[in-house]
Residue frames as qw, qx, qy, qz and C-alpha x, y, z in Angstrom:
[[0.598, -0.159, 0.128, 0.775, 32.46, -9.44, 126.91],
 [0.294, 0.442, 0.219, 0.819, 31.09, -7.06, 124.70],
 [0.200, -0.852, -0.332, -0.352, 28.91, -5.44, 127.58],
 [0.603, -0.705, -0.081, 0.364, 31.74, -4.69, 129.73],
 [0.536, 0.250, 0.403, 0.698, 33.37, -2.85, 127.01],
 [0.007, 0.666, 0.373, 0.645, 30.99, -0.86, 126.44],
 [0.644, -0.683, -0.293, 0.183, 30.76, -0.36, 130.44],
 [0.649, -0.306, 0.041, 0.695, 34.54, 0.92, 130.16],
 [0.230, 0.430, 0.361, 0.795, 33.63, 3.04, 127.14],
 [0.244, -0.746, -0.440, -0.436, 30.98, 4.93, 129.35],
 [0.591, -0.731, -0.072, 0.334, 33.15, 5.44, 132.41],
 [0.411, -0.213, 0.243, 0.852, 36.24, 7.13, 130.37],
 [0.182, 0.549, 0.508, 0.638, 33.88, 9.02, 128.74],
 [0.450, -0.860, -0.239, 0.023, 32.36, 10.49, 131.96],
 [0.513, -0.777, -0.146, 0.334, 35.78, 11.12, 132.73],
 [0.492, 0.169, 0.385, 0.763, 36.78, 12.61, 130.03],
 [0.141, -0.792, -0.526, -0.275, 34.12, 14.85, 130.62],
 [0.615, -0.748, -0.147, 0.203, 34.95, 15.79, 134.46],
 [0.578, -0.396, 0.034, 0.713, 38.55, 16.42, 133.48],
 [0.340, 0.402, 0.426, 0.736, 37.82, 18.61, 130.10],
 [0.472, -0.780, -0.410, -0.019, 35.75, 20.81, 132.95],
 [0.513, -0.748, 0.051, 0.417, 38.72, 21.38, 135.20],
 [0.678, 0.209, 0.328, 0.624, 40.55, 22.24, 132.18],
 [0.120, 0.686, 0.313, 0.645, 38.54, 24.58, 130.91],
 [0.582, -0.760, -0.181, 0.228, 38.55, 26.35, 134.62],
 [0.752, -0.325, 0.197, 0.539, 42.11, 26.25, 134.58],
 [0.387, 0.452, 0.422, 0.684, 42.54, 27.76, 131.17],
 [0.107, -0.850, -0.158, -0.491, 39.96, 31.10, 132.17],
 [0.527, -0.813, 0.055, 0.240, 42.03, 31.79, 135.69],
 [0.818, -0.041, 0.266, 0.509, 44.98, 31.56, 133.57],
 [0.321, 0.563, 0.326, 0.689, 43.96, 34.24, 130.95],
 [0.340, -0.931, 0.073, 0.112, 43.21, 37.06, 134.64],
 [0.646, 0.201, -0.141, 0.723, 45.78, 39.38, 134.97],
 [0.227, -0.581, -0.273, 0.732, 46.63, 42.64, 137.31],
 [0.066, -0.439, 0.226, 0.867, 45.33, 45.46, 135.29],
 [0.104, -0.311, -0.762, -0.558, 42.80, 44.18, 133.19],
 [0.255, -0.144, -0.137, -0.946, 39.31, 45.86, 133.18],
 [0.598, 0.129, 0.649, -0.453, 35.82, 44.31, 134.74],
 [0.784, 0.338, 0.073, -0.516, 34.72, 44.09, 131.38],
 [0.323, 0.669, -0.655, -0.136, 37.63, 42.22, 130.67],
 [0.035, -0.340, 0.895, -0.286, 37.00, 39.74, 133.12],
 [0.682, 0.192, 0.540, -0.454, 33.69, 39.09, 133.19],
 [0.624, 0.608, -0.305, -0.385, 34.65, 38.43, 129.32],
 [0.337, 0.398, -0.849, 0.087, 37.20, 35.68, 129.96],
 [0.051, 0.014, -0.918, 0.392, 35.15, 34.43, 133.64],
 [0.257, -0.550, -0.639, -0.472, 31.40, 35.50, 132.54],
 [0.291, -0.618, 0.063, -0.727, 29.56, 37.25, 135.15],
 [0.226, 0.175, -0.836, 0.468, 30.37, 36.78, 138.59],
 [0.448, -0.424, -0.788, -0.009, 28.34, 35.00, 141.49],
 [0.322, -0.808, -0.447, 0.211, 28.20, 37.83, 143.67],
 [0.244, 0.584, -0.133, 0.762, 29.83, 41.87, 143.72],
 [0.562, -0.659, -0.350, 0.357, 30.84, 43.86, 146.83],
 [0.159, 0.729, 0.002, 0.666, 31.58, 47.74, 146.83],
 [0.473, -0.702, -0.147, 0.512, 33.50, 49.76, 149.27],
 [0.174, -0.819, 0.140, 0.529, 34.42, 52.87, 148.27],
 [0.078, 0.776, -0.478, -0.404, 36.90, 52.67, 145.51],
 [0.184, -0.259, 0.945, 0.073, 37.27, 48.98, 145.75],
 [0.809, 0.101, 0.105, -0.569, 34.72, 46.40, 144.58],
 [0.229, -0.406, 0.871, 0.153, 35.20, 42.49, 144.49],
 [0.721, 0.100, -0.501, -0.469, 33.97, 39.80, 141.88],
 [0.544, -0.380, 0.720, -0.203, 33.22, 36.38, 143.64],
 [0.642, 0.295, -0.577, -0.410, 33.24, 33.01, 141.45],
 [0.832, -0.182, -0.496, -0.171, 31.84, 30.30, 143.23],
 [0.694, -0.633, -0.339, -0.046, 32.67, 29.92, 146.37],
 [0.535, -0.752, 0.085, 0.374, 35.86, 31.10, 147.04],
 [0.514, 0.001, 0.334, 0.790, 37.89, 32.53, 144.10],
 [0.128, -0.827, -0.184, 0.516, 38.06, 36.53, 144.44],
 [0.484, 0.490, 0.200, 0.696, 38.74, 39.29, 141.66],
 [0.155, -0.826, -0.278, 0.465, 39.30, 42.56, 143.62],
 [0.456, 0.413, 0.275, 0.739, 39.69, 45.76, 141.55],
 [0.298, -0.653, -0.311, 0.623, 40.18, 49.27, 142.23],
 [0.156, 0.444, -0.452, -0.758, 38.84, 51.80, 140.19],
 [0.911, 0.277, 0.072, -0.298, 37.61, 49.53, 137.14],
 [0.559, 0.576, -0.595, 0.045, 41.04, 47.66, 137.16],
 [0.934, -0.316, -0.142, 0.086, 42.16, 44.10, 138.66],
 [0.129, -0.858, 0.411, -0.281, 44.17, 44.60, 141.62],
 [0.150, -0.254, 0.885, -0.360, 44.90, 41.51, 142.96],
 [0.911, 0.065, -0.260, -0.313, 43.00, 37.34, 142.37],
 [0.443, 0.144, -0.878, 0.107, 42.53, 33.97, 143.90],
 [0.529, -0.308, -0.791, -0.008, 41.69, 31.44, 145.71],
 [0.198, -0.376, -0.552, 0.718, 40.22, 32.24, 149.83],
 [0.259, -0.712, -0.562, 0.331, 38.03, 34.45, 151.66],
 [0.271, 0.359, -0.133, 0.883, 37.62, 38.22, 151.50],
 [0.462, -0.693, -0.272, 0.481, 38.01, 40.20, 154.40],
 [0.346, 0.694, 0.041, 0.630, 38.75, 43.98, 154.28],
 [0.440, 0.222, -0.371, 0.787, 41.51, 46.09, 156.30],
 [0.269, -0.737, -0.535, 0.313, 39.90, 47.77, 159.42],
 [0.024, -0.727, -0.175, 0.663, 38.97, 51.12, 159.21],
 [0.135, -0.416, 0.617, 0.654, 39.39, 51.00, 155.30],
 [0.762, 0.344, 0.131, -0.534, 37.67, 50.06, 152.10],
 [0.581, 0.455, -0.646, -0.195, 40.38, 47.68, 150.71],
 [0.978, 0.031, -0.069, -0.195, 39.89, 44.28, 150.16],
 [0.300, -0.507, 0.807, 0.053, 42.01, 41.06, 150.58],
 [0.899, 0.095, -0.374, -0.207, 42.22, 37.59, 150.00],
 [0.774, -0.336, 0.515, -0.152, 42.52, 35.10, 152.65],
 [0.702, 0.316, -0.562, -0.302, 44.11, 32.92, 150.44],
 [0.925, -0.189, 0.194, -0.268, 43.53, 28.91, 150.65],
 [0.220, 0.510, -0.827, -0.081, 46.23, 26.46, 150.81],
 [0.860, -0.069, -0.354, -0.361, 45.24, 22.90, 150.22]]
């Protein structure tokens, strides 16, 4: 009895783990807003996984598919999906994903 306790104790821990994770996620996309500053963001989402410049525009990626586009040094537009940028132009989008 008591080792299957302790079994149970080690699996709600793990997932106490896993979920205190997606929290914390959840918590830094929360704290973006339009109009905040790169350094503002890389302060709240740490330094993004990859940058992209056009002209005026320039986009933060964070893991695989969640965009920070700013124009100037100010957030224009975040989230989830794919960027893609207007033909014949230097502004960005977001594809955005829908589960």
């Amino acid at each position: 009895m008591r080792r299957l306790s302790k079994h149970y104790f080690l699996v709600a821990l793990g997932l106490a783990g896993l979920l205190s994770g997606c929290a914390s996620d959840a918590i830094h996309l929360a704290q973006l807003d339009t109009g905040m500053t790169r350094a503002q963001v890389e302060q709240v989402q740490g330094k993004p996984d990859r940058v992209e410049s056009s002209g005026d525009y320039t986009a933060l990626r964070y893991g695989s598919d969640f965009q920070v586009i700013l124009r100037g040094d100010r957030v224009i537009a975040f989230g989830q999906g794919t960027l893609s940028r207007y033909p014949g132009t230097h502004r960005y989008f977001i594809n955005e994903i829908y589960p």
